[in-house]
N, C-alpha and C positions, 0 to 999 in steps of 0.2 A: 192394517198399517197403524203405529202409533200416530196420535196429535201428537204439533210440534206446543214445545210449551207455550203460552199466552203470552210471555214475554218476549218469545220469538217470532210472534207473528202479529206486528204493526202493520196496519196499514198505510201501501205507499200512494203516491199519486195516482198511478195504474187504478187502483182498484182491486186488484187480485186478490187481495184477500180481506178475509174477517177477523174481528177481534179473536172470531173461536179458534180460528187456524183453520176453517176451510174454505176454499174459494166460492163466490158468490154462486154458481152456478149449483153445488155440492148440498146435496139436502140428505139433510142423517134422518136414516129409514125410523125414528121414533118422533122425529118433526114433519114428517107425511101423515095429513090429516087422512083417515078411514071414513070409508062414507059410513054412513051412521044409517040406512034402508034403503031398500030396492030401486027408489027414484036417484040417490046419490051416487051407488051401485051402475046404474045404468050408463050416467054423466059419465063417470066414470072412464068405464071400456068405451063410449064414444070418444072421449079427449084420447083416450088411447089409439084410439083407431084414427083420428085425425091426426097426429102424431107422427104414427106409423107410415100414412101415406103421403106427408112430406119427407121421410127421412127417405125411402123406398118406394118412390110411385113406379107403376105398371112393374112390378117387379117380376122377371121371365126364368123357367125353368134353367136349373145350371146344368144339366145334363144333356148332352148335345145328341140331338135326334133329326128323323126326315119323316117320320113316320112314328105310327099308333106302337108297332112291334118294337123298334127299335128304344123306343125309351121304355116299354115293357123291359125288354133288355137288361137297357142302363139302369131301370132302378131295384132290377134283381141285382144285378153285378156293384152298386151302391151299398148295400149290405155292409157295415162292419168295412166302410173302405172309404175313400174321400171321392167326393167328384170329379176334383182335378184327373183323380188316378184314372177313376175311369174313363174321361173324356180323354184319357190317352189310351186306353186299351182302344176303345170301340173302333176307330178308326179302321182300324187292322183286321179286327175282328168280324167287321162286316163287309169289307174287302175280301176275306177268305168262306164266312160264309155267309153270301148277300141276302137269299132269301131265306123265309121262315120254312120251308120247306130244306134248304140245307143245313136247318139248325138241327129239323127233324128227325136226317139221316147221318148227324155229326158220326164222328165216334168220342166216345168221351172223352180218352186221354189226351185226344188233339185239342179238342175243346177247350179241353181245364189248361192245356199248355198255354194255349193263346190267352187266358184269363187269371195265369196263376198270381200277379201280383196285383189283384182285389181281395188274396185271400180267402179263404175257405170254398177254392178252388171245383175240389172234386163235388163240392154238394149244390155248387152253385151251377156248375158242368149240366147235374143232372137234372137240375130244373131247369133249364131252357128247353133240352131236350125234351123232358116230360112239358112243355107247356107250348113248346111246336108243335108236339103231337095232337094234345089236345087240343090248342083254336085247331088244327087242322082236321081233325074227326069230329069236332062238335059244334065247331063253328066257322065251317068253309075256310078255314085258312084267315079269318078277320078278327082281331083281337077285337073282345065282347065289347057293349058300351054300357052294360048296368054290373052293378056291384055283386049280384047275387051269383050273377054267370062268371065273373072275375074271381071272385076267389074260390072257385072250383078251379082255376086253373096254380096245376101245381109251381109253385114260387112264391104264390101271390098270393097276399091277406092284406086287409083293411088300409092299410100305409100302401103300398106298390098299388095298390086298387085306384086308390085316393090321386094319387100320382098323375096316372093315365088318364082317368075319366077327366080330372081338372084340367090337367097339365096337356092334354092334344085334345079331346073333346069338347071342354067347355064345359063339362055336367060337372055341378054341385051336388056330390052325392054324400060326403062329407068332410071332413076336417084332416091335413097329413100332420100325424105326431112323428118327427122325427126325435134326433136327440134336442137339438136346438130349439123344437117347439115347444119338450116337456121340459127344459128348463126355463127358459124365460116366459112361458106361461106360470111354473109354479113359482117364478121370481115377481113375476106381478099379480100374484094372487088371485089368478084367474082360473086356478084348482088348488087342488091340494091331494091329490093322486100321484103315485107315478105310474099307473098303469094306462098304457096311450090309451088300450078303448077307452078305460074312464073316463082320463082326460079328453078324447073328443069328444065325447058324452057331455061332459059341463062346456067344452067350446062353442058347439052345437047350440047350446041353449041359450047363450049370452052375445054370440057371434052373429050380425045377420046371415041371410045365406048369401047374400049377392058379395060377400066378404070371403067366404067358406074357401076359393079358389085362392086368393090374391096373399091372405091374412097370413096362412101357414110360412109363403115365400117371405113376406117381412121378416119374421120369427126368424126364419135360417139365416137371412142378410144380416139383420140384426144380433144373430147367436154368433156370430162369423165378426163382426165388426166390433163391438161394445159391448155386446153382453157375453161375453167370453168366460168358460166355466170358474177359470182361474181369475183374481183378480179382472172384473170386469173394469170397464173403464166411465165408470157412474160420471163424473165430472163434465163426460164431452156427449151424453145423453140425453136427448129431451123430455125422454120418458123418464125421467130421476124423480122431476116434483109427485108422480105418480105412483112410485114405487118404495115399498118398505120392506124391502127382503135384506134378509139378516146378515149376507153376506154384502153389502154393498159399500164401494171403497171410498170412503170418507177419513 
């Protein structure tokens, strides 16, 4: 967005603005002081983190589940698709097929029918199926609870892993990069990757663990609300004084 010219932007009574032309709240990403070593660095992601958990305290899964399977499910069928959508498929979906055992003996084309508008349908059809089979032959029928036996099961890698183990278990086993994670992590310079392992890799490192669960869900709330890919809305953010990412709207 262009500045209004200096001439155009007096200040009134209100207060709303500044002589520069941006509102008091509006901190242009080259007037964000950089911490300067590891101890300012730190300060840092803690104000962030304090931050976060007033804008989004206890912030809860958006994918609507009753169980371990089911959000297995939902965050295969989240793939390249929004929550909303699929918190309207599932409903249906597991009305027709309740247990993981009928996921087991779907057939496909029924399957992909009742899932086709999450999108890439037929591949997603076929990991359920392949990932009922498997809890079912390798692990009684109980979606696993460590990381290493999770992503043996076909659908699932490090994100859908992350998901479950946090999101119904409780285990911190590591960090969910979604889309919304890897961008307003690489908007507050909390990597400079876009590759999610990497980036959970540097998260991991700067992130307590007791954070590892709750911190990803901020990230989505906040990727969803204010930091929005296109024109974020830096102005109504509290995390602005923090952040100097090149894109921010001043």
């Amino acid at each position: 967005m262009k500045r209004a010219p200096q001439a155009a932007a007096k200040c009134d009574d209100s207060g709303e603005k500044e002589n520069n032309g941006l509102a008091r709240n509006e901190t242009p990403p080259k007037r964000v002081l950089r911490p300067k070593n590891s101890a300012e660095r730190a300060a840092r992601v803690k104000n962030i983190l304090t931050l976060l958990d007033e804008m989004y305290p206890h912030p809860t899964i958006p994918l609507h589940h009753r169980n371990a399977w089911e959000l297995l499910v939902a965050t295969i069928l989240s793939a390249q698709c929004t929550d909303r959508r699929v918190n309207e498929v599932t409903p249906g979906l597991f009305k027709k097929f309740p247990t993981i055992r009928d996921f087991a003996n779907a057939n496909l084309e029924e399957l992909g029918n009742e899932i086709m508008s999450t999108g890439f349908f037929r591949n997603k059809a076929k990991s359920l199926v392949g990932a009922a089979r498997k809890i079912l032959a390798d692990f009684g029928g109980k979606v696993p609870k460590t990381m290493d036996e999770l992503i043996t099961v076909p659908g699932v890698g490090r994100k859908t892993a992350n998901v479950v183990l946090g999101g119904y278990y409780g285990i911190a086993a590591g960090i969910v990069v979604d889309t919304h994670v890897l961008r307003v992590s690489r908007r507050l310079d909390l990597t400079k990757h876009t590759d999610p392992v990497k980036i959970e890799q540097n998260l991991i490192k700067i992130i307590p663990k007791e954070k590892w669960i709750e911190f990803p869900l901020q990230l989505i709330y906040h990727g969803r609300a204010l930091c929005v890919a296109r024109k974020p809305r830096c102005a109504e953010c509290k995390l602005n004084p923090f952040c100097y990412a090149k894109d921010k709207t001043v």
